[in-house]
C-alpha positions in Angstrom: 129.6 -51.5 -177.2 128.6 -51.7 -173.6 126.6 -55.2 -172.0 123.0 -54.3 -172.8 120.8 -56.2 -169.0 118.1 -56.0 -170.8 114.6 -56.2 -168.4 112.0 -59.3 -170.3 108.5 -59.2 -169.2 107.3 -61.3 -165.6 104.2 -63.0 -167.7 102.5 -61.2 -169.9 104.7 -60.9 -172.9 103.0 -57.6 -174.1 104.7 -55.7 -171.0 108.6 -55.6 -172.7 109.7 -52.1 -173.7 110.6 -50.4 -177.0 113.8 -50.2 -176.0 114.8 -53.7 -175.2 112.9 -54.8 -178.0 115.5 -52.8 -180.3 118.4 -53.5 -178.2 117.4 -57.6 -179.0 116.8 -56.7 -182.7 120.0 -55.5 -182.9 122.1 -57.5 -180.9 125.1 -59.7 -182.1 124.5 -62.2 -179.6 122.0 -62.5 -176.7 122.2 -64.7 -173.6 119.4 -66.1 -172.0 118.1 -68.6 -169.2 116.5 -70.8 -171.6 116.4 -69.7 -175.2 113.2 -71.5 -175.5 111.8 -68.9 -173.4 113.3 -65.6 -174.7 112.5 -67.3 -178.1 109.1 -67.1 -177.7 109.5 -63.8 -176.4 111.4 -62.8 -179.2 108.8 -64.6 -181.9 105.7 -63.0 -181.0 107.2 -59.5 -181.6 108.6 -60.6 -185.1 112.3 -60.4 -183.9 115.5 -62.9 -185.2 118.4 -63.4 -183.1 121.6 -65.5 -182.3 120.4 -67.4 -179.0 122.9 -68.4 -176.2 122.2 -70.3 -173.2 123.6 -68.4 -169.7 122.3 -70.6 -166.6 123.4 -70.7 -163.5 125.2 -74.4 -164.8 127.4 -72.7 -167.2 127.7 -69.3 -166.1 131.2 -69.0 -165.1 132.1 -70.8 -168.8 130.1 -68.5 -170.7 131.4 -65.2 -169.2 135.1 -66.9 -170.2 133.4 -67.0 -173.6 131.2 -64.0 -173.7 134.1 -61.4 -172.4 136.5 -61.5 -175.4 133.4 -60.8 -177.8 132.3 -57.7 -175.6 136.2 -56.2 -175.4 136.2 -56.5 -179.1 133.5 -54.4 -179.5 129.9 -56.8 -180.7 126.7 -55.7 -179.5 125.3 -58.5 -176.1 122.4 -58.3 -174.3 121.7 -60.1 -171.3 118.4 -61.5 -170.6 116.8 -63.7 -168.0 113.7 -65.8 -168.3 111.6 -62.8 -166.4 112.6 -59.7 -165.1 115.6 -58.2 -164.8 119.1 -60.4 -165.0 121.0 -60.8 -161.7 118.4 -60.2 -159.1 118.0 -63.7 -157.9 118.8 -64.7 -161.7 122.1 -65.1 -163.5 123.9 -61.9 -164.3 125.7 -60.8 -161.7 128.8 -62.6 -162.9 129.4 -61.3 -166.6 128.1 -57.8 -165.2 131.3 -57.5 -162.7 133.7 -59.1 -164.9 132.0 -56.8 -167.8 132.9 -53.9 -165.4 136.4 -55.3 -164.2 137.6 -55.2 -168.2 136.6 -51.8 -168.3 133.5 -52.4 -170.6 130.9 -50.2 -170.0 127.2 -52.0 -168.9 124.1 -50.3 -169.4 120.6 -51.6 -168.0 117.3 -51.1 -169.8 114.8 -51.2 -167.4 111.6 -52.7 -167.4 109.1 -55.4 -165.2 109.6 -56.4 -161.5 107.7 -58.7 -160.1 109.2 -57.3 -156.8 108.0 -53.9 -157.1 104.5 -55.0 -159.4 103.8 -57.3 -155.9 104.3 -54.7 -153.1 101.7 -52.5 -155.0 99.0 -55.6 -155.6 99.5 -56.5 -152.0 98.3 -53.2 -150.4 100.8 -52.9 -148.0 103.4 -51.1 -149.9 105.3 -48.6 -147.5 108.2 -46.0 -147.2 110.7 -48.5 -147.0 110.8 -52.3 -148.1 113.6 -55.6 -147.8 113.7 -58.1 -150.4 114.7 -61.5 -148.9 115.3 -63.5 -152.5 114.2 -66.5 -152.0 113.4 -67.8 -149.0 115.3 -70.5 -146.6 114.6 -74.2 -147.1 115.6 -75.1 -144.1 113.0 -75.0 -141.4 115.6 -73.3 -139.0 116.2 -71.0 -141.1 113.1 -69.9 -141.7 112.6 -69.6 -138.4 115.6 -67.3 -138.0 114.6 -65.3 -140.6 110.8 -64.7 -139.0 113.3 -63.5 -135.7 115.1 -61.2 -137.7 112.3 -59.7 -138.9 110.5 -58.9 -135.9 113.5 -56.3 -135.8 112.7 -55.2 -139.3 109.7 -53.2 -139.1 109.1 -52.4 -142.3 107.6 -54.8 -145.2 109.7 -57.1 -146.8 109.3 -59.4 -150.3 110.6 -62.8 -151.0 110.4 -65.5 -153.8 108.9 -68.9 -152.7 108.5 -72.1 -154.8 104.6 -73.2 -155.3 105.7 -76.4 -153.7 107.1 -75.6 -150.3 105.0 -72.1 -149.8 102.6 -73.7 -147.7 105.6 -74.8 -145.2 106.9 -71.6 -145.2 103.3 -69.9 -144.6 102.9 -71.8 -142.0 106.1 -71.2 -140.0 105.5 -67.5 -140.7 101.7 -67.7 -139.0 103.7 -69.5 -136.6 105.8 -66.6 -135.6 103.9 -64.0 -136.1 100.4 -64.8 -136.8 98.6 -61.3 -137.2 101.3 -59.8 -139.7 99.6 -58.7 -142.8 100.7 -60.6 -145.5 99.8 -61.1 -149.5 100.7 -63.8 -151.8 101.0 -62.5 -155.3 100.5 -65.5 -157.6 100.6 -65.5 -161.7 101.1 -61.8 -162.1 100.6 -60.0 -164.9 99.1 -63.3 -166.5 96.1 -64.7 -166.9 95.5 -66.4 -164.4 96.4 -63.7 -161.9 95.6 -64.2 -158.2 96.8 -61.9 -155.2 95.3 -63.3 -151.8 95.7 -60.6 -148.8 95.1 -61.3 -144.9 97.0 -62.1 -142.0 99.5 -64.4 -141.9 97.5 -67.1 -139.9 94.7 -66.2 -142.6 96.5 -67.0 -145.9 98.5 -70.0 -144.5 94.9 -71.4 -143.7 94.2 -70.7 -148.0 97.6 -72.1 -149.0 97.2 -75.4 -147.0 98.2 -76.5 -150.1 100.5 -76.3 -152.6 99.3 -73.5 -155.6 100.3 -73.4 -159.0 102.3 -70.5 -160.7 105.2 -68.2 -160.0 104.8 -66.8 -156.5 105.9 -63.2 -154.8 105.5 -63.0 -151.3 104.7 -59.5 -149.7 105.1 -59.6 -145.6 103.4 -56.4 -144.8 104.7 -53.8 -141.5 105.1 -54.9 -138.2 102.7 -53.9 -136.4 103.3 -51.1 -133.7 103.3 -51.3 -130.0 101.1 -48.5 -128.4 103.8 -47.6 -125.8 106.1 -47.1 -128.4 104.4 -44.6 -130.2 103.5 -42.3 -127.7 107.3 -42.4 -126.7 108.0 -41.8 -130.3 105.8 -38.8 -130.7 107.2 -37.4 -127.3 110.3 -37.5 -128.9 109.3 -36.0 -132.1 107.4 -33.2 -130.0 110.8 -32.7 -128.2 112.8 -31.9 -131.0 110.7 -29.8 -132.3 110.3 -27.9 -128.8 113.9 -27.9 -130.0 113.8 -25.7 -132.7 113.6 -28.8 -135.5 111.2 -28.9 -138.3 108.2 -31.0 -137.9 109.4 -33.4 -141.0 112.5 -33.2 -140.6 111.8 -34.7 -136.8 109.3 -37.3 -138.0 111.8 -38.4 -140.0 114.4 -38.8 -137.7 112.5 -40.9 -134.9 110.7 -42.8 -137.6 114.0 -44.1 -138.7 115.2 -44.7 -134.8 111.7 -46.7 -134.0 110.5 -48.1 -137.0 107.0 -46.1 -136.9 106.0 -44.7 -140.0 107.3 -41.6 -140.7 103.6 -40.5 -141.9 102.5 -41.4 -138.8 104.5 -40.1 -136.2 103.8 -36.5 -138.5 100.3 -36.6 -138.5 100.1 -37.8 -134.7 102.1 -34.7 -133.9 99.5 -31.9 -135.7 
């Protein structure tokens, strides 16, 4: 039997799939951040399982243990207190050793609270970074609000409630007009998703909120100059002989502009 990564829901508990829902039913064993968690999960859609703690304290130990039962052939899913196991959760570990002793993995897909936050921010674009969780450490913060000056495109990190209004403020710091959204509590009841420049919303989180919070740092914004370079460009090539797309696609990705853009800019 392949390693069932099975995808739990980001808050409201009504947002798991069918199919994980039968892949936990019928389990042999499944691992999870905190069973008193997927528990709860697991009791409000009238499901009994065998519970196993996999944490980022005894992950290593528990793939030692975990491995032998999925070469002999019993049914494990993998689950993490929210979303999908191994993106800035444990999993990654039993998933490449899973792989390494030739047993097969399969993921069941379901809630991101990466992907549900770019669209409730608004700024949601062609192409996106996610950043994990963000730097403590105020330097490196600060070298992170450098690199992205290079990365035009929008970008999504974790943040803890607790130091969110630090890091807000070193971002408004840096770049203080950047559209930015802080996505707090989704899918739950208390759902809040506050938009605005980054000077803005550091001003709203002077501070600390309560919840889980997803961090959406919108486009950079385009210098004027640059775009009418770009779209000289772009009406160069296809002077050239080179599809209008096709060319708006290829100086998009050398500048940064939006592909989009640069295309309608050039009718």
């Amino acid at each position: 039997m392949p390693l069932a990564v099975c995808a739990t829901p980001i808050g409201n508990l009504e947002d798991v799939t069918l199919r994980v829902l039968g892949e936990l039913a019928g389990a042999d064993l499944v691992l999870c951040e905190d069973t008193r968690r997927t528990k709860i999960l697991l009791e409000r859609h009238g499901i009994e399982a065998k519970l196993v703690s996999y944490h980022e304290h005894n992950e290593a130990a528990r793939t030692t243990q975990v491995l032998p039962r999925l070469e002999a052939g019993e049914r494990v899913a993998l689950t993490s207190d929210a979303g999908l196991p191994g993106v800035s959760d444990p999993g990654a570990r039993l998933i490449e050793a899973a792989l390494e002793a030739g047993v097969p993995v399969t993921v069941l897909p379901g809630p991101s609270a990466v992907e549900t936050a770019l669209v409730a921010s608004g700024l949601v674009a062609e192409q996106y970074r996610f950043l994990g969780y963000l730097p403590r450490a105020a330097k490196a913060r600060a070298a992170l609000w450098d690199e992205l000056g290079r990365w035009p495109h929008a970008a999504v990190a974790f943040e803890s409630p607790k130091r969110l209004p630090a890091a807000l403020a070193s971002l408004a710091s840096a770049w203080p007009e950047r559209r930015v959204a802080v996505c707090r509590e989704l899918t739950k009841r208390f759902e809040e998703v506050v938009r605005g420049t980054a000077e803005e919303v550091a001003a709203t989180f002077a501070e600390p909120p309560k919840g889980e919070i997803t961090l959406v740092i919108g486009e950079a914004a385009a210098v004027e100059g640059d775009e009418t370079e770009a779209l000289a460009a772009l009406t160069e090539l296809v002077e050239a002989g080179a599809g209008r797309r096709q060319a708006a696609d290829v100086v998009s990705r050398l500048t940064g502009i939006s592909r989009n853009k640069l295309y309608r800019g050039s009718l």
